[in-house]
N, C-alpha and C positions, 0 to 999 in steps of 0.2 A: 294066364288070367285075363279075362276080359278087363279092357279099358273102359271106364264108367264118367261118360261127361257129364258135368251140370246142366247139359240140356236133357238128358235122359233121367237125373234126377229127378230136374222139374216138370218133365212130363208125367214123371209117376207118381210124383206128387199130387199135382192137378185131377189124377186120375182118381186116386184114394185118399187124398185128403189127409195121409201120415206125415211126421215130420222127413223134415230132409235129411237128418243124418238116418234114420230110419231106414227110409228110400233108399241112400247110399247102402249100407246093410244087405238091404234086401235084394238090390242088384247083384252086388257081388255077391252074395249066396247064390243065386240064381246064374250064375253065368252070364248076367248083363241081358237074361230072357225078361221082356216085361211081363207077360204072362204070369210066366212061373212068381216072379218078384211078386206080382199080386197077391196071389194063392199063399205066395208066402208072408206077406201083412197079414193076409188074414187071419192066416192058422196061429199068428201071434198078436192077432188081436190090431194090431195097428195101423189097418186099415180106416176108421173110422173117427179112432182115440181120439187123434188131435184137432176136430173140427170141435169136438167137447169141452176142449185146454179151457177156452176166456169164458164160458160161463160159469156164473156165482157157486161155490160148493160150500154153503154155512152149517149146511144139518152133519151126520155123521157121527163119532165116535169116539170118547175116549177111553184106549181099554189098556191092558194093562198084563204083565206077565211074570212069574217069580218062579227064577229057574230053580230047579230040583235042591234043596240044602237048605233052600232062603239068602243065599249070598249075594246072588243078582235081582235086580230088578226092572222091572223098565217102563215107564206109564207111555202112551205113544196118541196123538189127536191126527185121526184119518179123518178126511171130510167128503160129504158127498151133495146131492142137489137136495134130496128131499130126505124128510123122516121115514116114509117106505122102504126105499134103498138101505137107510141105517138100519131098520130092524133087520133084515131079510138073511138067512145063515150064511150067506155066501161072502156078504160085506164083511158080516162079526167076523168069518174063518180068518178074512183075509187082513183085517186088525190086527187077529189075535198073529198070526206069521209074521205080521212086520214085526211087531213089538219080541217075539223073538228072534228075530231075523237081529234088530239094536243088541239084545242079549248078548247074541254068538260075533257078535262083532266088537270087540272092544276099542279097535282104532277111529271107530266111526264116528263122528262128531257135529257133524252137519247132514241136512235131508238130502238135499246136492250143489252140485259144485257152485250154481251162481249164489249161493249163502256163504262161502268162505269170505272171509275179510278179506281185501286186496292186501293187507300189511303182512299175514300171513303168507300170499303167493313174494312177497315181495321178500321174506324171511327164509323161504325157501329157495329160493332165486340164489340168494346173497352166499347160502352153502353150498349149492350146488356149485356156483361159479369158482368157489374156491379150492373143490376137489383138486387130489394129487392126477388123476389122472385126463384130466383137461388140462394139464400145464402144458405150453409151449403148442397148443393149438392157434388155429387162426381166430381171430375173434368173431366170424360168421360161423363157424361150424359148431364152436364154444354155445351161441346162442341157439345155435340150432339143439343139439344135447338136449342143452339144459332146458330151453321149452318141454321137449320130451319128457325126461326126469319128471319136471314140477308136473305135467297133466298129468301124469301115470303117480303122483301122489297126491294132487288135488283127490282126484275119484276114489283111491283108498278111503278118505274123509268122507267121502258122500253116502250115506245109505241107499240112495238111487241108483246108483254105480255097481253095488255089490251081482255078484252071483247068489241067486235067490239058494239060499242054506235047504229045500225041498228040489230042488231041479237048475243044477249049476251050468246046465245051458242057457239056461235068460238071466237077464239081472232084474232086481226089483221094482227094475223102472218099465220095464216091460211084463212083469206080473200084476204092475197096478194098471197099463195097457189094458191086459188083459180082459183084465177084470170088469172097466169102463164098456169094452166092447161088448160084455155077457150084460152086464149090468142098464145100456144108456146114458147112463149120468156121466157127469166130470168127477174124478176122484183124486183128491190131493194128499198127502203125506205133510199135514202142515206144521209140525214139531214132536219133539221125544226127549223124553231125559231117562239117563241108566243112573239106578242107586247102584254101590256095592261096597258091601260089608266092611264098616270099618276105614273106606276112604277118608285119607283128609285127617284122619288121626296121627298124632304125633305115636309112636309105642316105643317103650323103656326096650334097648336092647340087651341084653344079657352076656355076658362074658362068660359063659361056660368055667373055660378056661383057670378066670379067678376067682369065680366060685369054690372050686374044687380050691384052689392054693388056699384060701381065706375057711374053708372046711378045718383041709389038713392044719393049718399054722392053729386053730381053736381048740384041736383035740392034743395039740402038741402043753398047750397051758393046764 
């Protein structure tokens, strides 16, 4: 595999104006070709996206999805630059996918990773380091792990993170990419909440069991 420095990132960066970790991506897909890395922002859109990141996205969307039964729910607010963009069928499509995108994901709990609480990376830190199978490591390598672990369960939490549940080649943060590049505007993912049936209720369990004894012992009188 080609070696990818951060001088070759930030050249490709410069070039198309995509994020760096992106860039990184894109290189090594490409074999560290910067050509090819182009061609390949493009075809994913993120060539362009991120010179769109810092401007205002207030207009947009809040829509909404109830999967098959009525068990699940999910309300989701997509934002975009103008009300034009919010009408237009491609923005709605792409609403209405997230908010089922929240559905099929039950672990999911934040939009992405820089909305976790630190107390949380810190809670998860505190388990990992105590695993049986980090005992008797060196305390460098211990931290090395356990960074790993914790970002590879931060991004389960993220919605941005996920493999997009229609095409589990890109994730959702590169679907809204996408989108931005078909679109022109800046498009944010700016919160969600999942209902689901019955959460949060306490429910009487049942004792099968002494049912049936509390049966037989009534027909015995």
């Amino acid at each position: 595999m080609a070696q990818i420095s951060a001088k070759d990132v930030k050249e490709l960066r410069d070039k198309t104006g995509a994020g760096m970790m992106d860039c990184k991506k894109a290189l090594k897909e490409s074999g560290g070709d910067s050509e090819k890395a182009i061609e390949w922002l493009r075809q994913k859109g993120m060539a362009s996206a991120s010179k769109k990141e810092g401007r205002v996205a207030a207009e947009g969307l809040v829509g909404s999805y109830i999967h098959t039964g009525g068990r699940v729910g999910v309300l989701i607010e997509v934002n975009c630059e103008t009300d034009f963009v919010a009408r237009r069928e491609e923005f709605q499509d792409l609403v209405r996918n997230i908010a089922m995108q929240v559905a099929a994901c039950p672990n999911v709990e934040y939009v992405r990773v820089e909305d976790i609480p630190a107390e949380i990376a810190e809670k998860e830190k505190s388990i990992e380091m105590g695993r049986e199978d980090l005992a008797g490591k060196p305390e460098n390598i211990r931290e090395k792990i356990v960074e790993g672990r914790i970002g590879k369960r931060l991004k389960e939490l993220a919605l941005l993170e996920q493999p997009y549940i229609r095409d589990t080649n890109i994730t959702v943060d590169e679907l809204v990419k996408q989108m931005v590049a078909q679109l022109g505007e800046n498009i944010r993912v700016r919160r969600f909440v999942r209902f689901v049936l019955g959460e949060g209720i306490e429910k009487e369990e049942s004792d099968f069991a002494a049912e049936v004894a509390a049966q037989a012992n009534v027909g015995k009188n």
